[in-house]
C-alpha positions in Angstrom: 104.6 102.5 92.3 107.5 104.4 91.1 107.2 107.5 94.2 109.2 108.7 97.2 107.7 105.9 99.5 108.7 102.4 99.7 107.8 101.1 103.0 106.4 98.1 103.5 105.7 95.6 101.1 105.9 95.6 97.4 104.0 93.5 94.9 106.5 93.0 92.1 104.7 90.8 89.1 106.4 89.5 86.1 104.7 92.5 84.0 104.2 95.7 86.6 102.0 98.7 85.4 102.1 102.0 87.0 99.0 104.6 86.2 98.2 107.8 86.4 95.0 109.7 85.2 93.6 113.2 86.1 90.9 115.7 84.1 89.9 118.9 85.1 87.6 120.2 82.9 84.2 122.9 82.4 81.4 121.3 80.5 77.8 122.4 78.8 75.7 120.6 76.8 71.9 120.5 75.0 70.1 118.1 72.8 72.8 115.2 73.1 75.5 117.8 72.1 78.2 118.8 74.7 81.3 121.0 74.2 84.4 121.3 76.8 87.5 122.6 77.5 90.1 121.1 80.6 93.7 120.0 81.0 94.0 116.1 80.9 97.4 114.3 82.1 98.0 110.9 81.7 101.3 108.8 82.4 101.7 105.0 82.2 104.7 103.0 82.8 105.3 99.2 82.2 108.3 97.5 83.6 109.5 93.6 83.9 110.4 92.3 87.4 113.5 92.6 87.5 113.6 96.3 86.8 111.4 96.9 89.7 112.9 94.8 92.1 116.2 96.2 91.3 114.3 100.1 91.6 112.6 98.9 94.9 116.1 97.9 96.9 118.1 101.4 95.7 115.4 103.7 96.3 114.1 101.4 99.6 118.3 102.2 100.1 118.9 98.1 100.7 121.7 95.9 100.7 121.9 94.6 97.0 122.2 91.0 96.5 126.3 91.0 95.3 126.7 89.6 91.6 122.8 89.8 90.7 122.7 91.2 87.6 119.3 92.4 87.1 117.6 92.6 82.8 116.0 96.1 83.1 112.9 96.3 80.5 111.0 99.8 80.9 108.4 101.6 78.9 107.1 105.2 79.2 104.0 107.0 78.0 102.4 110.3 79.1 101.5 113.7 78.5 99.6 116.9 79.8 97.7 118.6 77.6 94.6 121.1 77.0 92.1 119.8 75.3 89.1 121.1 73.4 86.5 118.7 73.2 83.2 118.0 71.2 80.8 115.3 71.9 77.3 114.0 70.8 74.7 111.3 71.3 72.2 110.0 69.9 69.4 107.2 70.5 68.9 105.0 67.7 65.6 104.2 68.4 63.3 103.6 71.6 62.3 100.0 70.1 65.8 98.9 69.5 67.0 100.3 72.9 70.7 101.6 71.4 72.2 104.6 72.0 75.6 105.5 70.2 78.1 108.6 70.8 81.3 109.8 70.2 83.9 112.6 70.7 86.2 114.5 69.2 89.6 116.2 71.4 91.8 118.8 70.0 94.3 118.9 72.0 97.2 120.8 72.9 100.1 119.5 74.4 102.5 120.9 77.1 104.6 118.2 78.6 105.7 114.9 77.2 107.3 112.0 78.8 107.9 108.9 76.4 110.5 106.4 76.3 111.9 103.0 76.8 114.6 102.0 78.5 116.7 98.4 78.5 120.0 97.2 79.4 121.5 95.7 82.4 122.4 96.7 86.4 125.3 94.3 88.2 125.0 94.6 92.2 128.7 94.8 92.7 128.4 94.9 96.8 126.2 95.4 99.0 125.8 99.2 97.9 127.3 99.7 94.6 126.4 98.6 90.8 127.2 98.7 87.1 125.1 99.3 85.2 124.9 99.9 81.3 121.3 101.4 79.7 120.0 101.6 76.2 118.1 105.1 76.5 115.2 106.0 73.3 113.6 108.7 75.7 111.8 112.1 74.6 111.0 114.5 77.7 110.0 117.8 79.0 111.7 117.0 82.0 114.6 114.6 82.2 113.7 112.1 85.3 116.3 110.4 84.9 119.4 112.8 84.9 120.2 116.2 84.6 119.8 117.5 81.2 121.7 120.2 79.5 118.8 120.2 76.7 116.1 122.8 77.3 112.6 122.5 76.6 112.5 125.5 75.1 110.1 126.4 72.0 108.7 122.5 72.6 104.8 122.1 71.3 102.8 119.7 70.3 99.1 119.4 68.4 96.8 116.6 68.7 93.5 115.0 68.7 91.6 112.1 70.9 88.6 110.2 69.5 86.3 108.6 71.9 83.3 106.0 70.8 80.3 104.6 72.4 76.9 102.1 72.6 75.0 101.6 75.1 72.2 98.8 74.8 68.9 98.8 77.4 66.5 95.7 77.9 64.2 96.5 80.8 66.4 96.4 83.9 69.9 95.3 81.6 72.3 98.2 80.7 75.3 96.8 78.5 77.7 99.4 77.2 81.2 99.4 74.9 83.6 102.2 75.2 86.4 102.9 73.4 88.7 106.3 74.6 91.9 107.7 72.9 91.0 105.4 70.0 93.7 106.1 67.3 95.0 109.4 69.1 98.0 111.3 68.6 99.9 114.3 69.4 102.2 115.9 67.0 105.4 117.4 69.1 107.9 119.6 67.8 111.5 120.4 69.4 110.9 118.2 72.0 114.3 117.2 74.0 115.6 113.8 73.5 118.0 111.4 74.7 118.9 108.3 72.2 122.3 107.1 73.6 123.6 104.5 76.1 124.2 105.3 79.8 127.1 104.1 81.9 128.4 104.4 85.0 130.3 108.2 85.5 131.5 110.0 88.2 130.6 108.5 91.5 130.3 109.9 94.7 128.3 108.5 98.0 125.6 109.9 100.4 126.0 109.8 104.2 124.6 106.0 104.3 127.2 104.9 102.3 125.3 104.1 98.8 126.8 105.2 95.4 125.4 107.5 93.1 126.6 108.3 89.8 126.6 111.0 87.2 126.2 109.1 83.7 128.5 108.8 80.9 126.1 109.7 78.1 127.2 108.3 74.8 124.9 108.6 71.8 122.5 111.8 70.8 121.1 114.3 73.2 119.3 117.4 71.5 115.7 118.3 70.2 113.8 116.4 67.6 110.3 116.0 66.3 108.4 113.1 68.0 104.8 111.5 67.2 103.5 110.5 70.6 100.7 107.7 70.0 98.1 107.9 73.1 97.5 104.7 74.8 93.7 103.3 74.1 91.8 101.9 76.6 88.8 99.6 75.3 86.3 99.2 78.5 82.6 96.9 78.6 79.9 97.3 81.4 76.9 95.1 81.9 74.9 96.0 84.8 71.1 95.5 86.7 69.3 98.8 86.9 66.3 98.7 90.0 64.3 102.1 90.6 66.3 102.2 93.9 69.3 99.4 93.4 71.8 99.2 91.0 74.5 96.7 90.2 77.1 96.2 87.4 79.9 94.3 86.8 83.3 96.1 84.4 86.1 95.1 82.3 88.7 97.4 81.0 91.6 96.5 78.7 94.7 98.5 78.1 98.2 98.0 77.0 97.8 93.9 77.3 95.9 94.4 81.4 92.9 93.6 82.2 90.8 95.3 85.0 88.3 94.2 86.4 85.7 96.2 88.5 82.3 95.8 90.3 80.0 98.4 91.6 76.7 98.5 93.8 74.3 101.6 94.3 71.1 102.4 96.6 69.1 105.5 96.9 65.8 105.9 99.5 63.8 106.9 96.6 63.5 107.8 92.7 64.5 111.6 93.3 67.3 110.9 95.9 71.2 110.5 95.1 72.5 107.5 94.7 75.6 105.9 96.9 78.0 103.5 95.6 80.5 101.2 96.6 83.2 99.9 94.2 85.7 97.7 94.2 88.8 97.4 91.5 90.2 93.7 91.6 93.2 95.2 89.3 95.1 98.3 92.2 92.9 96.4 95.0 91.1 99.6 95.8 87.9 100.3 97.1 85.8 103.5 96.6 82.5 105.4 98.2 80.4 107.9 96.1 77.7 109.9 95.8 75.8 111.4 92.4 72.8 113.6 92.5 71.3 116.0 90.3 73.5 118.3 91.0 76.5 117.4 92.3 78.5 113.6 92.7 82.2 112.4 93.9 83.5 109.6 94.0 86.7 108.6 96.7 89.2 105.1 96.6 92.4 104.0 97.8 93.5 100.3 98.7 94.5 101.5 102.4 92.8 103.7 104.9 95.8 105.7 105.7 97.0 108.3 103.2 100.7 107.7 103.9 100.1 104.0 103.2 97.9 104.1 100.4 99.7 102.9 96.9 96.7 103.2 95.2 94.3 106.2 95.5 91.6 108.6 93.3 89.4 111.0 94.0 86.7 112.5 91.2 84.0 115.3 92.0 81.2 117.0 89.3 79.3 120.2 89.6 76.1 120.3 87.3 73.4 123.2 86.7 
């Protein structure tokens, strides 16, 4: 939600969540044991309403509702990262019909963004504000203003732990998935802002609207930060046919629930399956394909790439 584009309409919620996800990664694996090594990024962002509505008008560039003072409330988690990854699984008996796994990530980290952000932002006319910020915010890159603090000789170490059942009755598949269960990364000399932000020097773009270079008061330097990843805690139950397939999904994370239901066909037991999906949570729908050697899997809640608010793409390569 928080991008260059803002046409059309916004869906502004009492609690707003903005995610981002992507994994590119090599794999092998034998005997229930696979090793891996990719670059993982992940970036979520909670805000209140009032902090988006606010955000939507200045960077939609629209008159702002004179003496509105808007109760900003933002949080900040992400990182990109190498990882180096170790999983197993293991069947834990044919008559009992569990199967149980789990992984280990070391990771390395290589850019940070975490932070949280609260105060308030008085419309003063049409195009101009006050505004008066309580910054705790630990970056790689400063999104918010430009930074005098470098991010130089930043690192960070880590680890992720994933977990896993998966329960078969005949046709029923129910599985439990926990990821980034009690995961950290460890950063050192990371460049941090812990101050309040006022209104500075202003000066006005060729529409008229104010911009302003903040009066930083507080402490802006380089300290050591423990970044806790955010867990997400996801459950499946689903109908497996020897050419239909059908499940319905629940995923939890950071207080949302998100819902998701799937469908699958294939014209025989060696074909590829194709899917439709549907998540009920970023009202996107997606089309995919997986084979023996090779699946993908496309969404987006619009047709049109320049409309789309919402959009993912994954693809595999197997041997």
């Amino acid at each position: 939600m928080f991008s260059d584009r803002w046409e059309g309409e916004v869906h502004i919620d009492d609690r707003n969540l903005v995610y981002s996800k992507a994994l590119t990664e090599a794999f092998a694996g034998r005997s229930g044991w696979e090793l891996s090594f990719g670059v993982r990024e992940q970036l979520l962002l909670r805000a209140n309403r009032d902090t988006v509505e606010a955000f939507a008008l200045l960077k939609g560039k629209k008159d702002l509702p004179t003496g509105r003072t808007y109760q900003a409330d933002l949080k900040g988690n992400g990182f990109v990262a190498e990882e180096l990854r170790i999983a197993f699984g293991r069947t834990a008996g044919t008559a009992s019909g569990f199967s149980l796994g789990g992984g280990l990530g070391l990771l390395h980290g290589e850019r940070i963004q975490k932070g949280e952000l609260t105060g308030t932002l008085q419309a003063t006319g049409p195009r101009s504000y006050n505004y008066n910020l309580v910054l705790d915010y630990a970056y790689s890159k400063n999104y918010l203003y430009d930074s005098p603090v470098s991010r130089a000789g930043m690192d960070g170490y880590g680890y992720a732990i994933d977990l896993g059942a998966i329960w078969r009755k005949d046709r029923i598949v129910v599985s439990l998935h926990g990821e980034d269960l009690f995961s950290t990364i460890y950063w050192s000399d990371v460049p941090m802002t812990s101050a309040v932000a006022s209104n500075g020097r202003e000066s006005f773009d060729s529409q008229g609207y104010v911009r302003y270079d903040p009066l930083i008061s507080g402490f802006e330097g380089k300290r050591r930060v423990t970044q806790r990843l955010t867990t997400r805690l996801s459950g499946e139950t689903g109908y497996v046919a020897d050419t239909f397939r059908t499940s319905v999904a629940l995923d939890l994370m950071e207080g949302f629930f998100f819902p998701r239901l799937s469908a699958a066909i294939r014209s025989g037991e060696r074909a590829g399956w194709w899917s439709v999906a549907v998540d009920l949570f970023f009202r996107t729908v997606g089309v995919g394909y997986e084979g023996e050697t090779a699946a993908f899997q496309l969404f987006a809640d619009h047709l049109l790439p320049e409309k789309a608010k919402s959009i993912g793409f994954s693809c595999q390569l197997r041997r």
